[in-house]
N, C-alpha and C positions, 0 to 999 in steps of 0.2 A: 504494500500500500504506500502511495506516495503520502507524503504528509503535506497538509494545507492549512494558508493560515487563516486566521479568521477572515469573517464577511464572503469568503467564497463558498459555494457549495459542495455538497459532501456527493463525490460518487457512488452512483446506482453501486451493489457490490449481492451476487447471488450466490451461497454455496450449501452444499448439502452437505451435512455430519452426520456421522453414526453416532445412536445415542449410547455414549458409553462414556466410564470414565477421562480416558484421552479424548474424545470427541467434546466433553464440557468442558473441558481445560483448553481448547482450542475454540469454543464460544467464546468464551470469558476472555482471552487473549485478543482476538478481534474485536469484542466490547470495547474493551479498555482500549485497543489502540483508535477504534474510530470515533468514544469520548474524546480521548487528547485530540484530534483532528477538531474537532467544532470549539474546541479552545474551553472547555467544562472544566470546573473546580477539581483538583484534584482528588479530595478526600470526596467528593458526589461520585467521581469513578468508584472510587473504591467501594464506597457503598451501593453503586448498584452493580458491580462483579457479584461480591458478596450476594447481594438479593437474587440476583440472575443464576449465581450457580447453586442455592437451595434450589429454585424453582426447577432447574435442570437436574437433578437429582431427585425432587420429587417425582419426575415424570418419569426418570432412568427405572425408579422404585415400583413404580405402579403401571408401566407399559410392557408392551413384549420388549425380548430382548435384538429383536432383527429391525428396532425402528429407524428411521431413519429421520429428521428434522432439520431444518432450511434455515440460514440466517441471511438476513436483506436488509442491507442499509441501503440511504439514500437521502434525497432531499424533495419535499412534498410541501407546494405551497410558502417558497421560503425559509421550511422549517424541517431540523434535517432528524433522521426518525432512523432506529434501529426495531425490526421482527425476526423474533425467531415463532416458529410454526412446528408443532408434530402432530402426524395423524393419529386418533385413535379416540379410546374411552375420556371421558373428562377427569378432569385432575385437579381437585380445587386445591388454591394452597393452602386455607383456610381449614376447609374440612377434614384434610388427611392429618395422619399423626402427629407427622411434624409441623403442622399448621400450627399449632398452641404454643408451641416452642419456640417460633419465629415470630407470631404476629405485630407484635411489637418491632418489626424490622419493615414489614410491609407498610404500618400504620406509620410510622415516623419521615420515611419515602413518599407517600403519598398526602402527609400535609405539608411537605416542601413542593408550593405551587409549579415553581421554576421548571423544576426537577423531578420527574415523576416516573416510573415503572406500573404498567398494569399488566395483569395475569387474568386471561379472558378464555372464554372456550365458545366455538363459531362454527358453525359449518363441518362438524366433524373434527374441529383443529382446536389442540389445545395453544394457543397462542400468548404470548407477551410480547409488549411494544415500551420501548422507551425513547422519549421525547426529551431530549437535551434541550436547555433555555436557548435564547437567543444573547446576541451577544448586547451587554445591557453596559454603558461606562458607569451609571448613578443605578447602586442598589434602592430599593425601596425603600428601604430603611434610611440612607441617604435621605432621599427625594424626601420624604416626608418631615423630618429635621429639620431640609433645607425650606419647607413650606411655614414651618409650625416657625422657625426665625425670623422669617421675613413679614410674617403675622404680628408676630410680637415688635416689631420694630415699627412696621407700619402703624399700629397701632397707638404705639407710645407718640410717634411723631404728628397722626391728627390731633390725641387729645391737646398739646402743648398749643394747636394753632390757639387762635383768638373763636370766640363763638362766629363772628358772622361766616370766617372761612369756614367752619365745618359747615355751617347749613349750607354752605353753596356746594361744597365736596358729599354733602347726603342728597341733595340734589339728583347728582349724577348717580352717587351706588345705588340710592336707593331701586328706581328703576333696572340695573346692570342687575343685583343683586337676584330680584324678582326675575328676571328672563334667564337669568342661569339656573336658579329653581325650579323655573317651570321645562329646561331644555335636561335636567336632571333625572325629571319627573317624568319626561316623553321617553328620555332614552334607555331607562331604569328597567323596566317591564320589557322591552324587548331585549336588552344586553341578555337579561337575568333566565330569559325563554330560550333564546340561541345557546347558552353557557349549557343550560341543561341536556339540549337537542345534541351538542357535539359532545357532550362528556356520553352520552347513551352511543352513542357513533364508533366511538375511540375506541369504550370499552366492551363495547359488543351485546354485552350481557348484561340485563335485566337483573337478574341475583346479585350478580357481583355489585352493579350501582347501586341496588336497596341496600347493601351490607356496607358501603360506604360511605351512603348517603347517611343511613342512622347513625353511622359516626361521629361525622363531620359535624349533621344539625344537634346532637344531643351534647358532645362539647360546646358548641357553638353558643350556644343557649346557653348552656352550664356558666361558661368563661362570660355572658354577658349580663346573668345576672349575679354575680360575684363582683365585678367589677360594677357593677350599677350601686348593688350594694355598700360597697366600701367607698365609692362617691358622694353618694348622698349622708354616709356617716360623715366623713371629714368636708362635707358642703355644711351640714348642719353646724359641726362644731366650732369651725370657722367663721364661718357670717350669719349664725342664730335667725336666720329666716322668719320674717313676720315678728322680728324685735324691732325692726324700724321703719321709718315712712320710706313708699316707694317714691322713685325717681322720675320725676313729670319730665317732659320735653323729651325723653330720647331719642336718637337719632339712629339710622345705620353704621355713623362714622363710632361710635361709641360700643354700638354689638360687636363691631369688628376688631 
């Protein structure tokens, strides 16, 4: 394989392994090498070698011994994709033995958005597909930092004007404010419709997205009323709510 650097795309690449021990060590070995081609974290290789060679051993475990399974990379849409495919009975990672053992490997893989491995069964085909990020300069974590700074400075900088500059500067947000709400609100419902449609696409399967869906939403929920909770504790304790007169005249320039 020739190596590439980033922002180029990854070549088509088809080969057929026997599934056996040397044959998942020569997965895992084109794994890794066509991770480092799309320019991936290192330690996110490693961790989906790791994920990729249970799953391939789950299947070594519970298929005949004469299988045969395909790995294909490439580039789709932009966005560069490794499958490996074996025919036969299905194979959850989930439900077999060593599924309880591991699942905490699969669950940790699959809430790194970036970065993800799914293990599907289609058509006859026990299948996994991994989808390397794209190449990103500002982490999210960055990006949003750099938003919640520039909040805070903005901020500090209206209150100090004089009153009449603010109302001429809530003038303007206030409107902006309102049309980004409501272009929020348009785009929200069908973002949230599509996001579903192609996660049901990816991963083929029906079972496998209810089993990840209840995950996902029952952390999800968990982590937001925990946090809503300890908010509203240290809001209370803080600025004692309904101890003093509210604030007449407010502005946009002031919420923001």
């Amino acid at each position: 394989m020739h190596m590439m650097t980033r922002g180029k795309k990854l070549k088509k690449k088809t080969e057929q392994i026997k599934l056996s021990p040397a044959g998942i060590d020569r997965a895992a070995e084109l794994m890794e090498e066509t991770l480092a081609q799309t320019g991936a974290d290192r330690r996110d290789i490693l961790r989906l070698r790791l994920a990729a060679e249970e799953i391939l051993m789950m299947w070594y475990s519970n298929l005949p011994g004469d299988t045969d399974f395909i790995f294909r990379c490439g580039t789709r849409l932009g966005r560069p994709y490794l499958h490996l495919c074996a025919r036969g009975r299905r194979v959850d990672p989930v439900d077999t033995e060593e599924g309880e053992e591991s699942e905490w490997l699969y669950s940790n893989l699959l809430a790194r958005a970036g970065l993800c491995l799914v293990a599907s069964y289609k058509d006859g085909e026990n299948r996994m597909s991994v989808y390397p990020p794209k190449e990103n300069r500002f982490g999210t974590l960055s990006q949003i930092i750099l938003a919640i700074a520039l909040a805070v400075v903005a901020g500090f900088a209206c209150r100090s004007l004089p009153q009449e500059a603010r109302e001429g500067i809530s003038a303007f947000v206030d409107p902006l404010f309102t049309a980004m709400m409501g272009i929020l609100q348009t785009l929200a419902g069908p973002m949230v419709f599509l996001s579903v449609c192609w996660g049901i696409v990816n991963i083929g399967d029906v079972g496998m997205l209810g089993k990840i869906g209840r995950t996902i939403v029952l952390r999800f929920i968990g982590a937001i009323y925990v946090v809503t909770a300890v908010t509203a504790l240290v809001t209370v304790w803080f600025f004692h709510p309904g101890s003093g007169t509210e604030a007449e005249g407010g502005n946009a320039v002031l919420g923001i």
